[in-house]
C-alpha positions as CSV (number, residue, x, y, z in Angstrom):
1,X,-5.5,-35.8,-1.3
2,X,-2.4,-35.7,-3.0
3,X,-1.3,-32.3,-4.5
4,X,-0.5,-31.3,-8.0
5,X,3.2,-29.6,-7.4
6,X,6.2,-30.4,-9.2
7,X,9.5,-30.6,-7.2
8,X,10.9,-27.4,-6.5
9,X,14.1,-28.3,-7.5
10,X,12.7,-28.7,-11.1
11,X,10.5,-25.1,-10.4
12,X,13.4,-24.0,-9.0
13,X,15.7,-24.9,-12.6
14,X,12.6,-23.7,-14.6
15,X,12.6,-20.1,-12.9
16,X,16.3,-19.6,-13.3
17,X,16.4,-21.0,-17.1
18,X,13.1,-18.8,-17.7
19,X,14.7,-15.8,-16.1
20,X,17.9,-16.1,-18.3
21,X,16.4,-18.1,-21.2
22,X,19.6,-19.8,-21.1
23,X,20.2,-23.8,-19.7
24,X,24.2,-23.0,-19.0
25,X,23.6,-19.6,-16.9
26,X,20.9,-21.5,-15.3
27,X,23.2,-23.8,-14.6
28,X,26.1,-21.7,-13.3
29,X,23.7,-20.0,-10.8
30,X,22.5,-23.2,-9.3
31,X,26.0,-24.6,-9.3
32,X,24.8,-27.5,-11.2
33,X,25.4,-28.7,-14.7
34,X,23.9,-27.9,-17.7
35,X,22.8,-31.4,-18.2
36,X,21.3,-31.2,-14.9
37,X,19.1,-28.8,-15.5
38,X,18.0,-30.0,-18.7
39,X,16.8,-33.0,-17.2
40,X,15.3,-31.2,-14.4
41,X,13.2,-29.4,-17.3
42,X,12.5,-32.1,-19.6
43,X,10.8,-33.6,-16.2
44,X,8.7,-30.6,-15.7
45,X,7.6,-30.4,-19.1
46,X,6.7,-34.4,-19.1
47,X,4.7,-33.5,-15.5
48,X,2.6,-30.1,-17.3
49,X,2.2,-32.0,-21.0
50,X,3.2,-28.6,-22.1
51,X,6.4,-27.1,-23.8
52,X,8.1,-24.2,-21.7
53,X,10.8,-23.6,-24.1
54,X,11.9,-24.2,-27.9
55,X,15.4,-24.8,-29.2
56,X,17.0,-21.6,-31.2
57,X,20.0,-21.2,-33.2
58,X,21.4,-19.5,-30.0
59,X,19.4,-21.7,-27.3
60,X,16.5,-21.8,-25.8
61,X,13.4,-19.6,-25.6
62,X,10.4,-19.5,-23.6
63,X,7.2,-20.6,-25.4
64,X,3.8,-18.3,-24.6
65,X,2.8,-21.1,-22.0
66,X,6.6,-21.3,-20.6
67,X,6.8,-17.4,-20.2
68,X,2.5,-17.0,-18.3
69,X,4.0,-20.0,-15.8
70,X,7.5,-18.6,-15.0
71,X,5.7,-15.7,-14.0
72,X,3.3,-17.4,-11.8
73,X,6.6,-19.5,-10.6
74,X,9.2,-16.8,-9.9
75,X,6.5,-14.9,-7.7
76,X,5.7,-17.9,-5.4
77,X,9.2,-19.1,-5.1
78,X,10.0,-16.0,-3.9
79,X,7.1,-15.6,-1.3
80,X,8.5,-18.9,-0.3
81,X,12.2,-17.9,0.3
82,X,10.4,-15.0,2.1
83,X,8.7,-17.3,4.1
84,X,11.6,-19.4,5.1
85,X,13.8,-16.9,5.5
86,X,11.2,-15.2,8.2
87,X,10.8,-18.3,10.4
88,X,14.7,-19.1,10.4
89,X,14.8,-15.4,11.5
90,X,12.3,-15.8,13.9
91,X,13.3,-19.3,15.1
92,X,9.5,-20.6,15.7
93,X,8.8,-17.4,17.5
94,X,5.9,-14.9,16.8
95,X,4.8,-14.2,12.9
96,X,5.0,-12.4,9.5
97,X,2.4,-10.1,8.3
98,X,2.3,-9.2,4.2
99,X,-0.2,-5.4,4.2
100,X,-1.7,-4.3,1.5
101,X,-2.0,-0.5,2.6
102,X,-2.7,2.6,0.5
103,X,0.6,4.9,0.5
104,X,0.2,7.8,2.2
105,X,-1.5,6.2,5.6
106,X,1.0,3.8,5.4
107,X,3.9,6.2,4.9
108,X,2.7,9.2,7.2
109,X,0.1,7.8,9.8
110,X,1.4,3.5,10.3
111,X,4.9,3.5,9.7
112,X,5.5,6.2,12.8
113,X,3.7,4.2,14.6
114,X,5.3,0.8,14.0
115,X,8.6,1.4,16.6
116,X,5.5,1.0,19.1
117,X,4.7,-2.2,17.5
118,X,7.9,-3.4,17.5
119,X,8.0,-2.8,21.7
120,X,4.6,-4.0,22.3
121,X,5.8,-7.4,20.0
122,X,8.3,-7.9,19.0
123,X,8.0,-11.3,17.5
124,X,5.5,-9.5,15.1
125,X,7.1,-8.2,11.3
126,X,5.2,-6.5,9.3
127,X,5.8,-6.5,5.2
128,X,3.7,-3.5,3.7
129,X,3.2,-3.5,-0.1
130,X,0.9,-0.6,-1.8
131,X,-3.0,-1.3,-2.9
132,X,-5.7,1.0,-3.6
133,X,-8.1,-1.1,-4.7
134,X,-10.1,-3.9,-3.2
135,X,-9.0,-7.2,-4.3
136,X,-10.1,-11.2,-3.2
137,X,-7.8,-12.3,-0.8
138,X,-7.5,-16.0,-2.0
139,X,-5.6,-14.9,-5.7
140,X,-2.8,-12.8,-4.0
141,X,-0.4,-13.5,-0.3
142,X,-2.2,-10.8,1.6
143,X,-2.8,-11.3,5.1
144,X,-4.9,-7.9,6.0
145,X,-5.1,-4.4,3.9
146,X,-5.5,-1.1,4.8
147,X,-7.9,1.1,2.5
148,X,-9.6,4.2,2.1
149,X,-13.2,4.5,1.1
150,X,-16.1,5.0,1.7
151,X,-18.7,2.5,3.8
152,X,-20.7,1.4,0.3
153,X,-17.4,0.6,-0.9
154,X,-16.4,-1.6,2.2
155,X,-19.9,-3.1,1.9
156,X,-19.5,-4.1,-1.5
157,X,-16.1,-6.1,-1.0
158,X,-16.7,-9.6,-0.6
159,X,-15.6,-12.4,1.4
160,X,-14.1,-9.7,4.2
161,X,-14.5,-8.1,7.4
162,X,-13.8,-4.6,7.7
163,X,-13.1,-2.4,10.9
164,X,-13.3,1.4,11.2
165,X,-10.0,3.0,12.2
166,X,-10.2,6.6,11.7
167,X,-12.1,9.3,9.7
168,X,-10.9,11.7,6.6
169,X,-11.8,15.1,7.9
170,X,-9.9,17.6,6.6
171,X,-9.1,21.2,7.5
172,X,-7.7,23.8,5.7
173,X,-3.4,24.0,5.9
174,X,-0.6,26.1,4.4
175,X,2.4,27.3,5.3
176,X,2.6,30.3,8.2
177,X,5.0,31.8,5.1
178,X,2.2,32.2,2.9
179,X,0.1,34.0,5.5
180,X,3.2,36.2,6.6
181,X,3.5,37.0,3.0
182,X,0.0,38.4,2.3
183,X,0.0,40.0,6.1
184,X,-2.6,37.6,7.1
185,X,-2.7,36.4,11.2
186,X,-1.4,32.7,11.0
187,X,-3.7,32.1,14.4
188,X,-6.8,31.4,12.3
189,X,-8.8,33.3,9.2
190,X,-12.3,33.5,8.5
191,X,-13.5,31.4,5.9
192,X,-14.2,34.2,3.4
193,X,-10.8,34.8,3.5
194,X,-9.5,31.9,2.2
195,X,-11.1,33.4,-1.7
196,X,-8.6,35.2,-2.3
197,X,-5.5,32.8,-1.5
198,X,-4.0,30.2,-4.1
199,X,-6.1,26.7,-3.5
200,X,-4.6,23.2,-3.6
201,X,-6.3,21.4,-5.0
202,X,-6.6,17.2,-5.3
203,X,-7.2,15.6,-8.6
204,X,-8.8,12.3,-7.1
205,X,-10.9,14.3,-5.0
206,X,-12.1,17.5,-7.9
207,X,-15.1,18.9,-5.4
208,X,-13.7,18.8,-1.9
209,X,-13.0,22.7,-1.8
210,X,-16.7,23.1,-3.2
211,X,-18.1,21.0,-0.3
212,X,-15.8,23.1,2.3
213,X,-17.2,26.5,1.4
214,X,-20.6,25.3,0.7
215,X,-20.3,23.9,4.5
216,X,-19.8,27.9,5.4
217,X,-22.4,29.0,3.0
218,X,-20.0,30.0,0.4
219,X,-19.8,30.0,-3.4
220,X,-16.4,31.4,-4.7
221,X,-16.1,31.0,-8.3
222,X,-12.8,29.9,-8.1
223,X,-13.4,26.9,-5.6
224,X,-12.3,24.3,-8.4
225,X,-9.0,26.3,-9.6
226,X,-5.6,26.1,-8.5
227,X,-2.7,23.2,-9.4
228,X,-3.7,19.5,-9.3
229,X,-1.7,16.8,-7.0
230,X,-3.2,13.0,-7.1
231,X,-1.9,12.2,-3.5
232,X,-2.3,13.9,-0.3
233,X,1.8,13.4,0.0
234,X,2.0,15.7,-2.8
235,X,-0.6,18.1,-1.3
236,X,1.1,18.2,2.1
237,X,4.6,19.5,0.1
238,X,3.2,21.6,-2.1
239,X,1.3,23.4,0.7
240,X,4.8,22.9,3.1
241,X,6.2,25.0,0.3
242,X,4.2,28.0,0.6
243,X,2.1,27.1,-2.9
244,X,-1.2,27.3,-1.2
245,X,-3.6,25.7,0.9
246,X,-5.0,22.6,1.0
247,X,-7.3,20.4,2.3
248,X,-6.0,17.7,4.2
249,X,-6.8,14.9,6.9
250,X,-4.4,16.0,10.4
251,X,-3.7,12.6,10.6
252,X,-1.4,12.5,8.2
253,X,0.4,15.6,8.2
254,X,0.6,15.2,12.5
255,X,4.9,16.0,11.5
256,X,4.3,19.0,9.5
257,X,2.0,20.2,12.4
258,X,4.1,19.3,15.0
259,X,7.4,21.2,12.9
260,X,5.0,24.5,12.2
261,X,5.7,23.4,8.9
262,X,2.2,23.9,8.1
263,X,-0.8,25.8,10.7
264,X,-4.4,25.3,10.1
265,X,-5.5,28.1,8.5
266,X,-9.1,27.9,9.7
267,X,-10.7,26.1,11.9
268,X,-13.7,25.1,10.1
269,X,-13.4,21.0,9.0
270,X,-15.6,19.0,6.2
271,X,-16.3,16.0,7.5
272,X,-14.9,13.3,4.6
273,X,-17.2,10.9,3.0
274,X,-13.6,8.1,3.5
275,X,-12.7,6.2,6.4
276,X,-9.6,4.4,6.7
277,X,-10.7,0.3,7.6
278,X,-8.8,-2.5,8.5
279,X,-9.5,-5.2,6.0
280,X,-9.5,-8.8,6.9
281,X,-10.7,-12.0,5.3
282,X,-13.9,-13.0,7.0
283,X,-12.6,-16.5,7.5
284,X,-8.6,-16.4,8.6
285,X,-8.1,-14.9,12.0
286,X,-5.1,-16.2,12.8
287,X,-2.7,-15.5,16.0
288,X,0.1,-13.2,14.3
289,X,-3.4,-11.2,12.5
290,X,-5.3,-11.0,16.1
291,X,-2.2,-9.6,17.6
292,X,-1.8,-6.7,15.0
293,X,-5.3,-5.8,14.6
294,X,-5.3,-5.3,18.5
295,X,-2.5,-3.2,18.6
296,X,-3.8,-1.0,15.7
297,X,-7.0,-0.8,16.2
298,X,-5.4,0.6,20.0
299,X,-3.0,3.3,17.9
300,X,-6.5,4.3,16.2
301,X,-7.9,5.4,19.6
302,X,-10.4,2.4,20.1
303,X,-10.6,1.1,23.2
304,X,-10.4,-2.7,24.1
């Protein structure tokens, strides 16, 4: 069946009019003539049966319709440049991968780990973009995504399968200074004495230092007080910089540990309600997506 798509060329004209509302700069960046692109326009406009711009005393302007479809234009033009520009790169070999990943696994726990990716294949590139929040695959260019949440969550995102990759369990961390400082042992305190030190806490997550001290039969009345950070990025600096402890997931703070930047402070751990899943669509498995979810669901620890 024959598709409905206009000629790029005229996309291409509309995009660079829409982006300057202007025919002659259009013009000038496609190093064609003004007259050109007006054509090019009118053409489009014909094709749609809709009016993209309206003549001014100084132009052109987008109409409402013109300014919702360059939007929708400029991003797909650009995912297809991207696209061409990885397969010229590539020359026919291997594959491009667009993540969706939340930050802070991305940043401290994948991106570490992808100079081992690029050994393993190196025909593989992987594009990372942030999401948080499930999504349908078929309205954006994802291939795969990597979220946090919990298994009800996972189970309630359609049209996907999801793999386990690791666990949230956190343990409490701060900074050997802050124990030095209140001539605590940094080898490991009791939980009782964690009461009386400044707690981190995280503002997505209001009850986690509740649930650790109820774990150890606890009830400090302070368990909810202490300065609020949204991500645990933010928690793993502020607790770096001697402001307290905090609950975090080892996983991603594995430099700080390794630096004695921060110590764990005790070794009791909460087990976290999260897991960290690979996200695929339930119907696309193709050769470039087999390759990485092989290779990451190895860096996770799970065997073949």
């Amino acid at each position: 069946m024959r598709r409905k798509i206009p000629s790029t060329q005229a996309l291409a004209c509309f995009e660079a009019a829409a982006r300057h509302e202007s025919y002659t700069r259009a013009a000038q960046e496609l190093a064609l003539t003004q007259s050109a692109v007006s054509r090019q326009i009118t053409a489009l406009e014909e094709y749609l049966g809709v009016a993209l711009f309206r003549r001014t005393r100084h132009g052109v302007a987008l109409t409402p319709s013109g300014a919702n479809y360059s939007r929708q234009v400029a991003r797909r033009l650009q995912g297809l440049e991207r696209d061409t520009l990885d397969v010229m790169a590539r020359q026919g070999q291997g594959g491009a991968l667009l993540l969706a990943a939340v930050p802070t696994f991305a940043t401290r726990w994948l991106i570490p780990r992808l100079p081992q990716l690029a050994q393993q294949h190196p025909e593989l590139t992987v594009h990372i973009e942030t999401r948080t929040r499930p999504f349908l695959f078929a309205d954006t260019e994802f291939d795969a995504a990597l979220y946090a949440g919990t298994p009800e969550q996972v189970a309630n995102w359609p049209g996907v399968r999801a793999q386990r990759l690791l666990t949230e369990d956190v343990v409490a961390v701060c900074s050997p200074a802050l124990l030095q400082a209140r001539g605590l042992s940094p080898s490991g305190l009791a939980p009782q004495d964690l009461v009386d030190l400044p707690l981190l806490q995280q503002s997505t997550r209001p009850y986690v230092w509740r649930q650790w001290f109820d774990s150890v039969g606890l009830a400090p009345p302070g368990a909810m007080e202490g300065p609020r950070y949204e991500l645990f990025s933010m928690l793993a600096v502020a607790a770096s910089h001697g402001l307290g402890v905090a609950l975090m997931p080892p996983l991603l703070i594995e430099a700080e540990l390794a630096r004695g930047e921060l110590v764990q402070a005790c070794p009791v751990s909460l087990q976290g309600e999260r897991a960290y899943y690979l996200v695929t669509p339930a119907q696309d498995d193709p050769p470039v997506l087999r390759a990485f979810s092989q290779w990451l669901l190895a860096a996770a620890g799970h065997p073949a």
